[in-house]
Backbone atoms as SQL, in Angstrom:
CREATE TABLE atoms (id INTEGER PRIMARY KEY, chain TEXT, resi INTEGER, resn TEXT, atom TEXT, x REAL, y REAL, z REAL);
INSERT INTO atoms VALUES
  (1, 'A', 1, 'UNK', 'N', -7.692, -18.427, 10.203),
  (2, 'A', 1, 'UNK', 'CA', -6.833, -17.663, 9.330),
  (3, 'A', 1, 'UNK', 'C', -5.379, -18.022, 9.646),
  (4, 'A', 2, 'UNK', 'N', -5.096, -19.213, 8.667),
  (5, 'A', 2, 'UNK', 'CA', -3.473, -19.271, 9.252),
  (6, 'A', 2, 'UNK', 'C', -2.407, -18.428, 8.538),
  (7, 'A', 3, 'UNK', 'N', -2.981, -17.889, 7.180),
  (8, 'A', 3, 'UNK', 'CA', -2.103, -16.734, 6.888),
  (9, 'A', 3, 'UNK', 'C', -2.137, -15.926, 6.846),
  (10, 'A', 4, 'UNK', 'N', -0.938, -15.154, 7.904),
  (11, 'A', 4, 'UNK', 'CA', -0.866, -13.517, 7.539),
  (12, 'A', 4, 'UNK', 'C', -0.915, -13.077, 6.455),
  (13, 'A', 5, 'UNK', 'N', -0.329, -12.969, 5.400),
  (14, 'A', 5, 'UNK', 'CA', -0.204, -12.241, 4.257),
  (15, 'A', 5, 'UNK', 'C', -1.651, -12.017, 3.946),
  (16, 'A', 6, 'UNK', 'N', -2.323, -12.055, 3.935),
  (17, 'A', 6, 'UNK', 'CA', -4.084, -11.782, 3.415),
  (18, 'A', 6, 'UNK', 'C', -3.777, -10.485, 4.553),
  (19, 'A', 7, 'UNK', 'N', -4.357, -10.626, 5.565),
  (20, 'A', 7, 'UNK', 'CA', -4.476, -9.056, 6.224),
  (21, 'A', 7, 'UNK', 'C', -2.772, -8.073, 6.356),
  (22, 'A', 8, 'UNK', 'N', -1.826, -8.569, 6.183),
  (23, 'A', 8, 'UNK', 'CA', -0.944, -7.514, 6.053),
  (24, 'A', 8, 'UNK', 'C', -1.293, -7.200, 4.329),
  (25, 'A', 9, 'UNK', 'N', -1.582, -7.805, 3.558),
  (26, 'A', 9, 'UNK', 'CA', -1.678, -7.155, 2.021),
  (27, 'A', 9, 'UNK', 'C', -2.807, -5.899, 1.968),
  (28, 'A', 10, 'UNK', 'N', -4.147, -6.406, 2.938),
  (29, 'A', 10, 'UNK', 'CA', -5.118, -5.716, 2.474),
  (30, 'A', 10, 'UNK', 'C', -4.613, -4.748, 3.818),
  (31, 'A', 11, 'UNK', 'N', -3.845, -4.552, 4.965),
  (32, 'A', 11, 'UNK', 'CA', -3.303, -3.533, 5.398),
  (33, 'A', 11, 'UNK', 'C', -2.817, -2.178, 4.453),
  (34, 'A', 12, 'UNK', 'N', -2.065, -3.049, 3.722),
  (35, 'A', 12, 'UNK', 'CA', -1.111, -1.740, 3.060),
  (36, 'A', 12, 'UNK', 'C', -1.693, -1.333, 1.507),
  (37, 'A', 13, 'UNK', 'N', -2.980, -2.312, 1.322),
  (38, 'A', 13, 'UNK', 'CA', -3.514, -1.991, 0.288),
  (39, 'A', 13, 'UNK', 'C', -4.407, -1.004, 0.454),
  (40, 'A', 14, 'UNK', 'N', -5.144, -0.704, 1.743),
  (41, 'A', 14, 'UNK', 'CA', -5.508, 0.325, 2.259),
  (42, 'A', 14, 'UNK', 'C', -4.942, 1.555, 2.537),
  (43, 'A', 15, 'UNK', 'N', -3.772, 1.683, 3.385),
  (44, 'A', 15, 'UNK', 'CA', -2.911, 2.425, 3.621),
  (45, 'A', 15, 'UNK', 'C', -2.304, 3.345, 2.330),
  (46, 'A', 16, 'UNK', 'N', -2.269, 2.472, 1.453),
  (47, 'A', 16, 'UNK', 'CA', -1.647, 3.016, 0.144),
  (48, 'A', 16, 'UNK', 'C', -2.637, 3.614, -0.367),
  (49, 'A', 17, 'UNK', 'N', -3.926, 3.526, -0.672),
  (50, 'A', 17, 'UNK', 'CA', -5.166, 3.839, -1.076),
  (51, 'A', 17, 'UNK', 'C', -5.286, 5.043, -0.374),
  (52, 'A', 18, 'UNK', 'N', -5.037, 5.054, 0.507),
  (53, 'A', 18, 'UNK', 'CA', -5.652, 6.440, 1.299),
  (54, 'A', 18, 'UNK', 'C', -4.281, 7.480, 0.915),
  (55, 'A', 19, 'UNK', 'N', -3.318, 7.273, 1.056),
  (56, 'A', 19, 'UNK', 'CA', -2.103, 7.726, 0.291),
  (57, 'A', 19, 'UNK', 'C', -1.965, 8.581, -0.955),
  (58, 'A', 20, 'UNK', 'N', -2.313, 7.427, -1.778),
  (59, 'A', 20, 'UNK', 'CA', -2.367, 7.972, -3.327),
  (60, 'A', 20, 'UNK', 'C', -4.111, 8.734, -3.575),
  (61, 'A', 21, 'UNK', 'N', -4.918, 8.676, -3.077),
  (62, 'A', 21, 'UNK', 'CA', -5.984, 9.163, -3.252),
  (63, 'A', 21, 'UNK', 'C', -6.015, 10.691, -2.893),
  (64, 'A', 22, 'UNK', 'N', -5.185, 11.010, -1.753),
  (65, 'A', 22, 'UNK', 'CA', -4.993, 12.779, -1.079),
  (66, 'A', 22, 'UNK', 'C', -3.549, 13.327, -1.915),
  (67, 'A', 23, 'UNK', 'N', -3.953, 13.684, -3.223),
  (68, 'A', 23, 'UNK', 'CA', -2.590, 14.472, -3.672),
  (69, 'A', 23, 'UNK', 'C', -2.073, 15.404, -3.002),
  (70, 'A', 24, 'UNK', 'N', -3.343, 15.952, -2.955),
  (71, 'A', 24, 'UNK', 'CA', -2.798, 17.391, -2.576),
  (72, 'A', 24, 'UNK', 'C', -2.026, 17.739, -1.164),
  (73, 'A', 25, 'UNK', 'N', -2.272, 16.681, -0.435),
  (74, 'A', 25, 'UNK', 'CA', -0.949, 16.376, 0.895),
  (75, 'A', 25, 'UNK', 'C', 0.273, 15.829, 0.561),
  (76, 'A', 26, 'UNK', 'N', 1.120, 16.895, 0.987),
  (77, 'A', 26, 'UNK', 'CA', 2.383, 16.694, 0.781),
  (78, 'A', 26, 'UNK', 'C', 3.344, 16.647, 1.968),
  (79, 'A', 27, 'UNK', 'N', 4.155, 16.472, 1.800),
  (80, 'A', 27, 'UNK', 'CA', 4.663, 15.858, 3.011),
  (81, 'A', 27, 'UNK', 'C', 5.837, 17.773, 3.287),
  (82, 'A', 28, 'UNK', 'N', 5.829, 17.821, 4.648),
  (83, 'A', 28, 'UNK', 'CA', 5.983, 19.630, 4.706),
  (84, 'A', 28, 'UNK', 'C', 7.024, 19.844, 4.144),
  (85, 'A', 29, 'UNK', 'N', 8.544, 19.411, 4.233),
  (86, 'A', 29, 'UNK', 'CA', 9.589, 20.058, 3.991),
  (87, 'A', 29, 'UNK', 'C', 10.587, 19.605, 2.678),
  (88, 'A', 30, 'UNK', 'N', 9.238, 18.872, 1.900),
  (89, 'A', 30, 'UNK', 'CA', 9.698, 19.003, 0.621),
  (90, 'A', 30, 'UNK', 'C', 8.338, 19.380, -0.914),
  (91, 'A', 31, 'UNK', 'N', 9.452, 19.477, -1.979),
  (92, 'A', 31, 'UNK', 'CA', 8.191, 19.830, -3.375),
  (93, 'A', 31, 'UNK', 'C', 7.629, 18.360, -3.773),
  (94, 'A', 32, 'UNK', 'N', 8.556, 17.287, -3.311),
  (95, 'A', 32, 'UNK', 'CA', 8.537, 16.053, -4.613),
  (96, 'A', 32, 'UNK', 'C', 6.757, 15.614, -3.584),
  (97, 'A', 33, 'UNK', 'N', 6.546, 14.940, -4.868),
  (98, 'A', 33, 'UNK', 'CA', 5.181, 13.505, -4.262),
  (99, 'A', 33, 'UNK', 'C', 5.275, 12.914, -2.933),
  (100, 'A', 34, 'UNK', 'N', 6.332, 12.881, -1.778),
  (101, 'A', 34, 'UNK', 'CA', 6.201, 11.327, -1.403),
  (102, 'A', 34, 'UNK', 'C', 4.978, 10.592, -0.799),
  (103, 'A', 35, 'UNK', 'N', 4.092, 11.621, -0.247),
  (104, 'A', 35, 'UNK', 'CA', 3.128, 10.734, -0.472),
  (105, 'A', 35, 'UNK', 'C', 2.405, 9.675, -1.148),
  (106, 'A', 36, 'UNK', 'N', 2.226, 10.278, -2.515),
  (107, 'A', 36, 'UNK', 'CA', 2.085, 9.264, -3.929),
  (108, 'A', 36, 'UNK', 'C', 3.285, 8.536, -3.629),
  (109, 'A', 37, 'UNK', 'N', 4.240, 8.799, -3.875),
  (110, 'A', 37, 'UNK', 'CA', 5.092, 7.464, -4.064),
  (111, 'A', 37, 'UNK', 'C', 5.246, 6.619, -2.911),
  (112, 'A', 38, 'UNK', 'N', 5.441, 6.638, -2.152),
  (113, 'A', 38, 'UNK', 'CA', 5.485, 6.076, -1.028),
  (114, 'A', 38, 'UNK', 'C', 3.608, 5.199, -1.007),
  (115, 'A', 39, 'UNK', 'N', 2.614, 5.940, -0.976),
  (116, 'A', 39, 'UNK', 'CA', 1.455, 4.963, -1.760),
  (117, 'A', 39, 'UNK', 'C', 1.714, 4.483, -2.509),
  (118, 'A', 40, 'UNK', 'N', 1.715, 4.788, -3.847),
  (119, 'A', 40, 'UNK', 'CA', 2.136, 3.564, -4.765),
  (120, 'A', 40, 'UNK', 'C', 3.214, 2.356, -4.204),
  (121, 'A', 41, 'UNK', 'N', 3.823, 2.390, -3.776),
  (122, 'A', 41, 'UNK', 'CA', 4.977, 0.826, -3.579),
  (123, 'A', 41, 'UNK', 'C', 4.079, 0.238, -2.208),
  (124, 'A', 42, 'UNK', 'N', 3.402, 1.005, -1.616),
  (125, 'A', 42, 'UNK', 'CA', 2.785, 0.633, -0.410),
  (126, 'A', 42, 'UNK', 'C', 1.209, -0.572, -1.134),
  (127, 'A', 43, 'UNK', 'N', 1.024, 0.308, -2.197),
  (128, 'A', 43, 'UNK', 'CA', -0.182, -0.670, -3.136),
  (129, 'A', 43, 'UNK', 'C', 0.287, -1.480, -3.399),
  (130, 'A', 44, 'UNK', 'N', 1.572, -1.776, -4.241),
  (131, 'A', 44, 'UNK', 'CA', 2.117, -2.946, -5.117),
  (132, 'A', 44, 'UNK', 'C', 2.710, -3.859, -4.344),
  (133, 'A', 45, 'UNK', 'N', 3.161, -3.359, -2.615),
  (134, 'A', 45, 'UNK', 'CA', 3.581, -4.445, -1.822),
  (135, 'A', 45, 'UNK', 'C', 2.289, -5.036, -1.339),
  (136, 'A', 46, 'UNK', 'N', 1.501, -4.700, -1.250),
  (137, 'A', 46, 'UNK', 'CA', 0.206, -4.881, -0.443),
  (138, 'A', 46, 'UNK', 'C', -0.477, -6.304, -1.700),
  (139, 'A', 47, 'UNK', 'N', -0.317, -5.658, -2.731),
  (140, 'A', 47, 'UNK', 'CA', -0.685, -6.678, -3.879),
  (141, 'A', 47, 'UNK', 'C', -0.131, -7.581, -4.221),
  (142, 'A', 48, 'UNK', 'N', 1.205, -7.553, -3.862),
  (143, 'A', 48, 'UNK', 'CA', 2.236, -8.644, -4.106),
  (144, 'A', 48, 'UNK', 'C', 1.647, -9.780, -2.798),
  (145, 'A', 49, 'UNK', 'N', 1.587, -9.197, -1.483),
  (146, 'A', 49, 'UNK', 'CA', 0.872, -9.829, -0.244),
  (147, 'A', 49, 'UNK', 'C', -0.088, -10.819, -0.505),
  (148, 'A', 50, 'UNK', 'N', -1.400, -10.367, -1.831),
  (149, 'A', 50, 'UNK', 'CA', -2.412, -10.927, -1.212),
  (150, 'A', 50, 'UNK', 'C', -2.295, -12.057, -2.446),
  (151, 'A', 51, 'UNK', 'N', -1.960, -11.715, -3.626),
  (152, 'A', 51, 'UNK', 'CA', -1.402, -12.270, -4.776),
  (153, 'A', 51, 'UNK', 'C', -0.864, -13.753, -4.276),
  (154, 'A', 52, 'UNK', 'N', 0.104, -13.752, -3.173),
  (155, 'A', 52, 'UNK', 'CA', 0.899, -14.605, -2.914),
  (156, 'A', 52, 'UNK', 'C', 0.231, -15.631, -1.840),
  (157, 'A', 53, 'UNK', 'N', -0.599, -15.033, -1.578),
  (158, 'A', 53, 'UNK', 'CA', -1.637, -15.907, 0.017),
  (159, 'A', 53, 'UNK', 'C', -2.850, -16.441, -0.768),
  (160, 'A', 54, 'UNK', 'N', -2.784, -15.652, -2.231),
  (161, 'A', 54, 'UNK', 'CA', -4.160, -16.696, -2.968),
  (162, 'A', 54, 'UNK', 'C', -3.273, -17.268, -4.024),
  (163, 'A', 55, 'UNK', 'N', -2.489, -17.262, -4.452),
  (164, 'A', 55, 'UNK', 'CA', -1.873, -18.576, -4.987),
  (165, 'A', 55, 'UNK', 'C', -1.502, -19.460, -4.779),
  (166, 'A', 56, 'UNK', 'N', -1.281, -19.159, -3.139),
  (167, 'A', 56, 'UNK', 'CA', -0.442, -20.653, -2.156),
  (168, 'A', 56, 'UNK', 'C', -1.936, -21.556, -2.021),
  (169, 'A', 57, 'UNK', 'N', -3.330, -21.082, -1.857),
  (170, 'A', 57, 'UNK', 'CA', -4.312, -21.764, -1.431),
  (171, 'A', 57, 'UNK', 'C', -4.910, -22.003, -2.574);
């Protein structure tokens, strides 16, 4: 495995997954999402990751 980007993508493609999947956790000392949001960009970086390690090969 000479490239990282494959396991840091499917890192944060996980991470984000588990994220956006628990709405109902919110982060304590506020109303907004950041969980969701903070998952979501955590998915789309994660996808941008693996996107980029299977187009180079």
């Amino acid at each position: 495995m000479n490239d990282l980007r494959i396991p840091i993508g499917a890192f944060f493609l996980i991470a984000g997954a588990l994220l956006v999947a628990m709405p109902s956790a919110r982060a304590p000392l506020t109303q907004a999402p950041v969980n969701l949001y903070a998952g979501l960009v955590m998915l789309v970086f994660g996808g941008v990751m693996v996107w980029l390690a299977r187009r180079r090969s």
